[in-house]
TORRO-225588 format. One record per residue (C-alpha): residue in one letter; residue number from 1; x, y, z. Coordinates in pm, whole numbers, plus 50000, padded with zeros to 5 digits. Each point is the difference from the previous one (the first is absolute). Layout:
<nodes>
+------+------+-------+-------+-------+
: resn : resi :    c1 :    c2 :    c3 :
+------+------+-------+-------+-------+
:    A :  NUM :     X :     Y :     Z :
...
+------+------+-------+-------+-------+
</nodes>
This chain:
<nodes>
+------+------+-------+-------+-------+
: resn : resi :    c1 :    c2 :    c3 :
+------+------+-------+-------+-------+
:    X :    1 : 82819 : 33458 : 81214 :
:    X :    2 : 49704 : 49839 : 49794 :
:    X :    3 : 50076 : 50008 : 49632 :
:    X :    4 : 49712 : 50133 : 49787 :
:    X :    5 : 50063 : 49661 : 49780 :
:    X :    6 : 50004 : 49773 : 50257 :
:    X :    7 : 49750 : 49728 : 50044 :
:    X :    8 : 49769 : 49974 : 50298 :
:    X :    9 : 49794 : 49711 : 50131 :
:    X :   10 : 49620 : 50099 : 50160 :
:    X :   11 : 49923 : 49619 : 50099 :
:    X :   12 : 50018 : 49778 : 49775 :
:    X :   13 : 50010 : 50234 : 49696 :
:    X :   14 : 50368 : 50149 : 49909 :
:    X :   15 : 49995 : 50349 : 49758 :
:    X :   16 : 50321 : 50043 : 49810 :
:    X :   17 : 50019 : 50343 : 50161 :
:    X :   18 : 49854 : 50284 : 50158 :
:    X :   19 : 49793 : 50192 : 49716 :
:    X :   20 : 49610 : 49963 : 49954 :
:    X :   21 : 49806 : 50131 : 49829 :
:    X :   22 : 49702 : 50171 : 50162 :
:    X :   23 : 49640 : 49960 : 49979 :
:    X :   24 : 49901 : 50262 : 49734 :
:    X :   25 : 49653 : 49971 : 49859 :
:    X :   26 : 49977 : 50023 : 49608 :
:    X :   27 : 49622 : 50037 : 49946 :
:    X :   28 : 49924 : 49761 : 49700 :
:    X :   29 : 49774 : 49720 : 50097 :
:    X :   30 : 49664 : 49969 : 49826 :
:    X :   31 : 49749 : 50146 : 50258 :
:    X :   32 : 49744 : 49735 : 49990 :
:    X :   33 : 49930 : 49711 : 49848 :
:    X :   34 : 50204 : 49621 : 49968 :
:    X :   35 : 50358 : 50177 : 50017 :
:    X :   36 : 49942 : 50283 : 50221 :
:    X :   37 : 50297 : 49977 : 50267 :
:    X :   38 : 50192 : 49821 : 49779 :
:    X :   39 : 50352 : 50057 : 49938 :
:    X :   40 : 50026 : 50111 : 49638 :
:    X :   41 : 50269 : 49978 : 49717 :
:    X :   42 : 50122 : 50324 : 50140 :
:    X :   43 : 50040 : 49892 : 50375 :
:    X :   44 : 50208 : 49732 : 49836 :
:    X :   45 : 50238 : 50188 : 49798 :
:    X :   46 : 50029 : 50296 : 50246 :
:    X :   47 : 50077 : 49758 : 50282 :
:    X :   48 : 50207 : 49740 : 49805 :
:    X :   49 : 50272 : 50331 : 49923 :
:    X :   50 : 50027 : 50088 : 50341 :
:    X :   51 : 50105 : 49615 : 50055 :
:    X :   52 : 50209 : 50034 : 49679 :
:    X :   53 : 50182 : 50315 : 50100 :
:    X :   54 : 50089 : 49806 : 50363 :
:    X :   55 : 49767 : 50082 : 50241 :
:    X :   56 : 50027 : 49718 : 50247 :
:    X :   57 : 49650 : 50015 : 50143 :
:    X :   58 : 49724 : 50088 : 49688 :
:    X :   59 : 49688 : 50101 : 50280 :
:    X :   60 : 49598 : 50070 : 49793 :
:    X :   61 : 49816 : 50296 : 50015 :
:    X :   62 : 49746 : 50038 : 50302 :
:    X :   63 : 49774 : 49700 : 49928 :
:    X :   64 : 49664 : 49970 : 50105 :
:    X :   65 : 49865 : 49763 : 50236 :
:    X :   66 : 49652 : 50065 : 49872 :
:    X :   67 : 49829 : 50171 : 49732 :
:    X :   68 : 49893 : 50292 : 50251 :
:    X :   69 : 50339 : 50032 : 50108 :
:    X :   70 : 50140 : 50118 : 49699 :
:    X :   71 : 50170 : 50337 : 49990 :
:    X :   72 : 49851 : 50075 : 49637 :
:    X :   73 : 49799 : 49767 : 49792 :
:    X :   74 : 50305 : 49916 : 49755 :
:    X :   75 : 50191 : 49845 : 50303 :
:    X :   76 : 50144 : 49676 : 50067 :
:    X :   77 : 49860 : 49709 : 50152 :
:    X :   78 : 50023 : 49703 : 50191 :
:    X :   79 : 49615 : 49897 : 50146 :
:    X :   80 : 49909 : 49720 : 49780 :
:    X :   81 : 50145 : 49701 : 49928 :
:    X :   82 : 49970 : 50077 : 49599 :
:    X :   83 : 50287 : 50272 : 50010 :
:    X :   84 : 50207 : 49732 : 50125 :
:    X :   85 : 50121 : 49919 : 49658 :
:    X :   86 : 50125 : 50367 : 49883 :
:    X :   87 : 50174 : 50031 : 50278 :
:    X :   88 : 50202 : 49702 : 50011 :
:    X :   89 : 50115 : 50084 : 49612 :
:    X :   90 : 50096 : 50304 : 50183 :
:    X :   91 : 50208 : 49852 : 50305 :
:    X :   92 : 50174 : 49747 : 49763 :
:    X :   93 : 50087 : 50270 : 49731 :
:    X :   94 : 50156 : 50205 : 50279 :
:    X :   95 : 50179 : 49639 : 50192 :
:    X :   96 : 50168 : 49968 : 49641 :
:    X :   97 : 50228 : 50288 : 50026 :
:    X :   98 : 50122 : 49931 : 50369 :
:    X :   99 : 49772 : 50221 : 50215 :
:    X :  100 : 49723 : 49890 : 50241 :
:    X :  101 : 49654 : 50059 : 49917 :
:    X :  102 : 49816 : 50206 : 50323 :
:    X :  103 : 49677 : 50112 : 49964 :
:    X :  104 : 49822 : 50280 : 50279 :
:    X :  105 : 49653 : 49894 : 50065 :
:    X :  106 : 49810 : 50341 : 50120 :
:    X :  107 : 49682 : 50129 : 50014 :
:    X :  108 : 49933 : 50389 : 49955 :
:    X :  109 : 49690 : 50070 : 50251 :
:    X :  110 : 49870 : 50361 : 49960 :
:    X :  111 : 50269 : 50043 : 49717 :
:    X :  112 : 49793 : 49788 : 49787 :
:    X :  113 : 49854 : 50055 : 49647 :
:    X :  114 : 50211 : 50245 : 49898 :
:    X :  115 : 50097 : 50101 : 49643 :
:    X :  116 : 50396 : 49867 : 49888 :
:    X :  117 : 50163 : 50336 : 50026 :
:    X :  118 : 50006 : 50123 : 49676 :
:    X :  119 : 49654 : 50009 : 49981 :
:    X :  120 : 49923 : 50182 : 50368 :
:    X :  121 : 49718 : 49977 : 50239 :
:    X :  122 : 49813 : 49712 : 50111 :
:    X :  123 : 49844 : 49727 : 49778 :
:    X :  124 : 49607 : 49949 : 50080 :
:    X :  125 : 49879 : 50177 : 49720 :
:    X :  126 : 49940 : 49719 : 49773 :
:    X :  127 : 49963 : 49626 : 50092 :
:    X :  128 : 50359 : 49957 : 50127 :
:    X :  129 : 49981 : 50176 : 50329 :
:    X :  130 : 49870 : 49871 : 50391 :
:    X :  131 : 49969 : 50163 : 50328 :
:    X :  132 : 50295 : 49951 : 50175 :
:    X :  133 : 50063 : 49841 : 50349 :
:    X :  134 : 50230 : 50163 : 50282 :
:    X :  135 : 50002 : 49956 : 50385 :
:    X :  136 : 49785 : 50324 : 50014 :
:    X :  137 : 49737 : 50157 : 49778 :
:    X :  138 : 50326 : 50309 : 49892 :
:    X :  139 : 50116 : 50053 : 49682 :
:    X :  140 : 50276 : 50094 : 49906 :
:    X :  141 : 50069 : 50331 : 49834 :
:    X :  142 : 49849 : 50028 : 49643 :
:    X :  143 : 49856 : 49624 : 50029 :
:    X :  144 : 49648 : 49854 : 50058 :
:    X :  145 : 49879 : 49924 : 50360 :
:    X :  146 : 50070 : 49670 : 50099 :
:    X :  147 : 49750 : 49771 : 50203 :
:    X :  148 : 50126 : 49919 : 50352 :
:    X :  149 : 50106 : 49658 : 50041 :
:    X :  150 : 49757 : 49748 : 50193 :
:    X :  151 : 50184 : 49706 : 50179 :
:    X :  152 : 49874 : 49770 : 49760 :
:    X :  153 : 50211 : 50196 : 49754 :
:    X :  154 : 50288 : 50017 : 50177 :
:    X :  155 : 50001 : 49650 : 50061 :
:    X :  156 : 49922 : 49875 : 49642 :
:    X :  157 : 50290 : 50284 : 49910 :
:    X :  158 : 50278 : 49796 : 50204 :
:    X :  159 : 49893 : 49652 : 49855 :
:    X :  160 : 50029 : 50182 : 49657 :
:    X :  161 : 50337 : 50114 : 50069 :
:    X :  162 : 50095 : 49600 : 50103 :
:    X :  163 : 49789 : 49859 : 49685 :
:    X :  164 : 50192 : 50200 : 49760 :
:    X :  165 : 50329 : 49942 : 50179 :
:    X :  166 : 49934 : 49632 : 49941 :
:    X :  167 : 49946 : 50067 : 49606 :
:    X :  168 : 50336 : 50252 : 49982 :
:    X :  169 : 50180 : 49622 : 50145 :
:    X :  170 : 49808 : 49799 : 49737 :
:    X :  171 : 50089 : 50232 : 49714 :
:    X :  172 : 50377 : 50012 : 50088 :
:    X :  173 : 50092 : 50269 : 50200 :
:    X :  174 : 50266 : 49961 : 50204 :
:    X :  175 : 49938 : 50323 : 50249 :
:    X :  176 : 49718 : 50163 : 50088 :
:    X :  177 : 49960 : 50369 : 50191 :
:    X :  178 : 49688 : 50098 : 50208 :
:    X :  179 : 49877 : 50372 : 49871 :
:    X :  180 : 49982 : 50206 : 50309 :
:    X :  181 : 50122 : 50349 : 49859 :
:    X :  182 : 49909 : 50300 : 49806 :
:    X :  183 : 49669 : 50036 : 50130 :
:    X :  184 : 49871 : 49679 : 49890 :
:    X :  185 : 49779 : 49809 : 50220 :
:    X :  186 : 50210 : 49841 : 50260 :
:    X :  187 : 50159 : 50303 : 50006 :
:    X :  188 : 49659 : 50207 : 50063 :
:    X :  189 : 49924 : 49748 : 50302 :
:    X :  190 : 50375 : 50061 : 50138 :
:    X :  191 : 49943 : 50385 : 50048 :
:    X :  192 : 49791 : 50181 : 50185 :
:    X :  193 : 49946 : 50262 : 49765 :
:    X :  194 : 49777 : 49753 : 49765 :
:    X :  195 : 49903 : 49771 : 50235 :
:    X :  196 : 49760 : 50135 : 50298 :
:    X :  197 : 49847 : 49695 : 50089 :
:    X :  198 : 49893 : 49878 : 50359 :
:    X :  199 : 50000 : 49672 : 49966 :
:    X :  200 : 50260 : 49728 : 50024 :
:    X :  201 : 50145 : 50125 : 49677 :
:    X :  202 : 50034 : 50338 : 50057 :
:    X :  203 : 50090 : 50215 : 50305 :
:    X :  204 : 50369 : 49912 : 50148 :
:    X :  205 : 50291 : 49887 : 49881 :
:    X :  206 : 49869 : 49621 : 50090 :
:    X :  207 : 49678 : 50040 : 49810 :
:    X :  208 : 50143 : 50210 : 49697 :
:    X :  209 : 50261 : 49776 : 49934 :
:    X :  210 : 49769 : 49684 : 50018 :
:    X :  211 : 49952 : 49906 : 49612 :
:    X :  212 : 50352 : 50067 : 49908 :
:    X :  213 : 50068 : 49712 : 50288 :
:    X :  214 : 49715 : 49813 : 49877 :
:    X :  215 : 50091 : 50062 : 49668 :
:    X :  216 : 50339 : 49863 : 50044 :
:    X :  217 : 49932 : 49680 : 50200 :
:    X :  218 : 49731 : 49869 : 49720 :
:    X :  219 : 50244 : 50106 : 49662 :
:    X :  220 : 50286 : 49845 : 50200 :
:    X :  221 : 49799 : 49632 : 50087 :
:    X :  222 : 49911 : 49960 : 49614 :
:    X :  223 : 50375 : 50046 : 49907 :
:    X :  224 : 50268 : 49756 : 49997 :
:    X :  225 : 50257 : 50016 : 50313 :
:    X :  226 : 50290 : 50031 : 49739 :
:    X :  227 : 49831 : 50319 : 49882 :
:    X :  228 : 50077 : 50347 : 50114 :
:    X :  229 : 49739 : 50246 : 50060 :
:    X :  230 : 50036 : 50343 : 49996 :
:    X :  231 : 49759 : 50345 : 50070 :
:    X :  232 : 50004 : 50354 : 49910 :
:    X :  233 : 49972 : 50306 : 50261 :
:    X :  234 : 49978 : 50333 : 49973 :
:    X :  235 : 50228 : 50094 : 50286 :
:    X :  236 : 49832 : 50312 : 50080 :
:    X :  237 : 49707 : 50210 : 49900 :
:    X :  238 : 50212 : 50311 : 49971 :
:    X :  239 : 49697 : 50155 : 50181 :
:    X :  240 : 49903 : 50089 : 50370 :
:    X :  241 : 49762 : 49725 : 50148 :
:    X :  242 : 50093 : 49739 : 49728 :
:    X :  243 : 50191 : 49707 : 50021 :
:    X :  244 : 50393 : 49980 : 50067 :
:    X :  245 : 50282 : 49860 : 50004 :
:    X :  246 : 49991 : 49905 : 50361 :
:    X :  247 : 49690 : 49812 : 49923 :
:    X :  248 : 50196 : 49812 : 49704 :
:    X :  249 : 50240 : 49900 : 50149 :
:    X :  250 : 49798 : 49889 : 50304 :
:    X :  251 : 49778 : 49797 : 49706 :
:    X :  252 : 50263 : 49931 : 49806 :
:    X :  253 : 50156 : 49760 : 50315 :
:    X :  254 : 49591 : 49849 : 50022 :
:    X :  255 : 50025 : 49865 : 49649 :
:    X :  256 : 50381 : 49862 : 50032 :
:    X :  257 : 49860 : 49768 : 50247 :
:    X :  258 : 49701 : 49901 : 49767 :
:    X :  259 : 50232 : 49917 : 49711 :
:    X :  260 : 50107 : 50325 : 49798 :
:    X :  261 : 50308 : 49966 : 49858 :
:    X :  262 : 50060 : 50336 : 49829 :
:    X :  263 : 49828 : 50345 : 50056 :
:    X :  264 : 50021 : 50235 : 49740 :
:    X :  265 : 50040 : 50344 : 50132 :
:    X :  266 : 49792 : 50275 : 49841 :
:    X :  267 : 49796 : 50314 : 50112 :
:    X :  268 : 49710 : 50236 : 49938 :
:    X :  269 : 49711 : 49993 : 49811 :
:    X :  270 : 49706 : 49952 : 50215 :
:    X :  271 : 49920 : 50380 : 49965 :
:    X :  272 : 50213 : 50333 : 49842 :
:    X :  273 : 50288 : 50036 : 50233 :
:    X :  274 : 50332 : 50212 : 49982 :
:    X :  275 : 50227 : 49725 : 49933 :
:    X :  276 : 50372 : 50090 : 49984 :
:    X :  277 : 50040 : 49860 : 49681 :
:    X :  278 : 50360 : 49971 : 49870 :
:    X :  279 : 50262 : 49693 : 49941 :
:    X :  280 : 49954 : 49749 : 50252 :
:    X :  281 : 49724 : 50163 : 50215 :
:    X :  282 : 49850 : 49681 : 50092 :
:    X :  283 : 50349 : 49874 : 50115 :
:    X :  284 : 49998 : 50107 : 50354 :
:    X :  285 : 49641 : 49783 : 50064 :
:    X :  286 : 50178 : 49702 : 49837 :
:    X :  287 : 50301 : 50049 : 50260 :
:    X :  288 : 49730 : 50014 : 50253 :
:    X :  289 : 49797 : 49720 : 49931 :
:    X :  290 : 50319 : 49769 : 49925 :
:    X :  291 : 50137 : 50131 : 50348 :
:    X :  292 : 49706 : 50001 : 50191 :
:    X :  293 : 49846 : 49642 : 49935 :
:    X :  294 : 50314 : 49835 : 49865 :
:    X :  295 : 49824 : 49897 : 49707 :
:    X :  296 : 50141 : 50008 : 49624 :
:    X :  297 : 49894 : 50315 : 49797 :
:    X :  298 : 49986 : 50146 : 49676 :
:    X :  299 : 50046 : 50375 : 49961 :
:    X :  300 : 49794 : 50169 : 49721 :
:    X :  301 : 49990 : 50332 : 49875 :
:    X :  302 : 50183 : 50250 : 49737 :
:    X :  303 : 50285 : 49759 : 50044 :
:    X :  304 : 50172 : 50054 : 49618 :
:    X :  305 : 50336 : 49981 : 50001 :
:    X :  306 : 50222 : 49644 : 50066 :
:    X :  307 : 50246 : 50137 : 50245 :
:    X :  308 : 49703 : 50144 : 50152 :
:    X :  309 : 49860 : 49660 : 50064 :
:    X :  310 : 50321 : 49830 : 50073 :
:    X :  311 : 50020 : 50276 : 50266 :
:    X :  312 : 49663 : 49923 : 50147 :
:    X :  313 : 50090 : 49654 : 50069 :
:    X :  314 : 50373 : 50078 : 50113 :
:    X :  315 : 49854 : 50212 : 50305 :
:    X :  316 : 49790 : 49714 : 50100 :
:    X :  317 : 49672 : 50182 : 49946 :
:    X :  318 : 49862 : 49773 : 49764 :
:    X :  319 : 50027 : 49595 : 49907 :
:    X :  320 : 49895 : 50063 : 49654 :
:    X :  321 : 49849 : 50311 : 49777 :
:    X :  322 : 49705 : 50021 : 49748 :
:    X :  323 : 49956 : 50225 : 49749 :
:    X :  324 : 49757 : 50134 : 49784 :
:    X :  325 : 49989 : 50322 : 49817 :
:    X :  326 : 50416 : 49888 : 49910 :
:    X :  327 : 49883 : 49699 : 49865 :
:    X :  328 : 49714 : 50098 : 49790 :
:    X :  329 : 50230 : 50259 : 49821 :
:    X :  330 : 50311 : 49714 : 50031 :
:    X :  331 : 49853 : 49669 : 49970 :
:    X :  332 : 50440 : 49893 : 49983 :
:    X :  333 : 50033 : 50189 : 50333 :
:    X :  334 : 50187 : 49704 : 50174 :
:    X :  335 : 50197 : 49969 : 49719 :
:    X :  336 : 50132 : 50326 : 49953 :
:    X :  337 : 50040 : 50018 : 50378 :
:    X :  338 : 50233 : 49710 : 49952 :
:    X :  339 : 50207 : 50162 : 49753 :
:    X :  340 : 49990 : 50337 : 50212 :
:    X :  341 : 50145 : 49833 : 50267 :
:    X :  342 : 50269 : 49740 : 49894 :
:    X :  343 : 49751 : 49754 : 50084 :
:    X :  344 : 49953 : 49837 : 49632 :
:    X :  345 : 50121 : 49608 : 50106 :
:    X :  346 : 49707 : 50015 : 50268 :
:    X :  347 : 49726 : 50053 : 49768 :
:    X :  348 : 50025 : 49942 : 49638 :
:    X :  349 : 49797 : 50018 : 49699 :
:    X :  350 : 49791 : 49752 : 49867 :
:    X :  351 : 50163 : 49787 : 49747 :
:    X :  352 : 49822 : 50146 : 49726 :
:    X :  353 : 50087 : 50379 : 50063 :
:    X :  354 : 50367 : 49928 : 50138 :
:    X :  355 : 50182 : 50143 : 49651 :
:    X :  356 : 49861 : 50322 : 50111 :
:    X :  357 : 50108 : 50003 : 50363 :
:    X :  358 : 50293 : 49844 : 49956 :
:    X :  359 : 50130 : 50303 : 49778 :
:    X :  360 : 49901 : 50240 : 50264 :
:    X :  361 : 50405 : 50176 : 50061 :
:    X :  362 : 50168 : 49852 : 49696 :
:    X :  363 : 49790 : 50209 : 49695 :
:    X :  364 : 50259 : 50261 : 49833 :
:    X :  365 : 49848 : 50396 : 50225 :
:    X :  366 : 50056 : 50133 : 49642 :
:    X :  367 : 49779 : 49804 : 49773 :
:    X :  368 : 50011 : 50166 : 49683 :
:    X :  369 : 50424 : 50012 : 49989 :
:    X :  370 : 49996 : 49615 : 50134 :
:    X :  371 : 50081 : 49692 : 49774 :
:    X :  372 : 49695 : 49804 : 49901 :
:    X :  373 : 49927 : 49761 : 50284 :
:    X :  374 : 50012 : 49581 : 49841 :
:    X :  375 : 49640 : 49894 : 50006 :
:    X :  376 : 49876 : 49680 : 50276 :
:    X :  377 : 49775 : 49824 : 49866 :
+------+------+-------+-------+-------+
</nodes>
């Protein structure tokens, strides 16, 4: 059995237990200018809590690898050497409450130059929006066309990927995940539904798989050896012709002997699909991969309740889980999973909110008939 609070080491790098917390993009960088792709004041309060409340790996929001590779104009960024800075306030502020600081490097190709959601559509109509880049000239549903990737691109996209790999190091992080889900663009290149290409980067398996391999080997020489790597899939397509979790795991063995340390097991998103959504859907492609390539895993997906999780890992389907939506409503999560399941001595509070979790159990159930509680100072 693998408790849910128990630490686990990914090279040289040990997390005090099996909770991250996913990438989940917040939308509030300046567009342009000095501190666009910066992390801002909110990246570093929303990511500090999840540290706070006990996550045990804190992982960014999709960051960009260049400006064009941004999924909306108000995302983050790591292509120049001047957003070093706000990011390392960022991965010490999130070091200081026990957590390590990931970051997932990414670039969006034809999902580009979009609005954040709560605005809709696609940005382009004023100065903030580009013509995005994919492995072929097809957009995706509702989005602009894209401009079919030359070799030149492709090429200059993989050194990207390494360059800002090399400034996540220099700005602190301790992990770092490859983006290759949810329709993004080494995602797009992986299935043959966005990818019809005939040349070396397109076509088979061999060839569609090529920048993901590529990908990997250049991010994984500009890291430290002591430093785990990790990648996103999307297991399967959910659709006929698309990619699957056959090819995953097949992949998902390819990058284990380049260097990846962790995948994190996701699906969908490439195109509308009729995904069985419902707790723990993306479970079974976890088991898969983890099975398959004997690699470490993270499960993801409408995983919400603690015993939920600690069943996850108990059945050997995953080596650690991420959550999202459960953390952005629960940024304490970890901690109330702790008290849910006997488990307080493995994670406690910080020092400065212990008087509250410490009373968790031994408050009066009828307040208004107890005797006055005696004051701590």
């Amino acid at each position: 059995m693998t408790d849910l609070f128990s630490p686990i080491t990914l090279r040289g790098v040990t997390i005090r237990n099996r909770i991250g917390v996913a990438p989940m993009c917040q939308y509030c960088c300046a567009p342009a200018g000095a501190d666009a792709g910066k992390p801002t004041d909110w990246h570093l309060a929303h990511l500090h809590a999840r540290a706070i409340g006990g996550a045990g790996l804190v992982v960014t929001e999709a960051t960009a690898v260049t400006p064009e590779g941004r999924i909306s104009p108000q995302d983050l960024g790591l292509w120049d050497d001047a957003q070093i800075p706000a990011h390392t306030r960022l991965t010490r502020a999130i070091a200081s409450a026990g957590a390590v600081p990931g970051t997932q490097i990414a670039h969006a190709g034809r999902k580009a130059s979009t609005n954040a959601p709560w605005l809709g559509g696609v940005a382009g109509d004023d100065a903030h929006g580009w013509t995005p880049i994919a492995p072929s000239a097809i957009a995706a549903p509702g989005l602009r066309e894209p401009r079919a990737m030359t070799e030149e691109d492709i090429l200059s996209t993989i050194a990207a990927f390494a360059a800002t790999a090399k400034r996540a190091v220099a700005a602190g992080y301790r992990f770092i995940e490859l983006h290759a889900a949810h329709g993004y663009l080494l995602h797009q290149f992986l299935s043959p539904l966005s990818n019809q290409r005939n040349d070396r980067w397109g076509g088979d398996f061999e060839g569609r798989t090529r920048i993901v391999l590529e990908s990997v080997k250049a991010v994984r020489a500009v890291m430290p050896d002591d430093m785990p790597l990790g990648i996103r899939f999307s297991h399967t397509d959910w659709l006929e012709g698309g990619w699957t979790t056959e090819e995953t795991v097949q992949l998902s063995r390819l990058v284990k002997a380049l260097g990846v340390d962790l995948i994190d097991v996701s699906s969908g998103a490439l195109l509308p699909a009729p995904i069985p959504v419902g707790p723990g859907y993306q479970v079974p492609g976890a088991a898969a991969v983890r099975n398959g390539a004997d690699v470490a895993v993270a499960a993801v997906g409408m995983i919400t309740e603690p015993q939920q999780a600690q069943d996850i890992l108990n059945e050997g389907h995953a080596d650690m889980i991420f959550l999202a939506r459960a953390l952005l409503r629960d940024p304490y999560w970890p901690l109330h999973a702790a008290t849910a399941l006997g488990r307080v001595e493995a994670l406690k509070a910080p020092a400065q909110y212990d008087r509250a979790w410490s009373s968790l159990g031994k408050l009066p159930v009828d307040l208004e008939s107890a005797e006055p509680l005696t004051a701590v100072a």
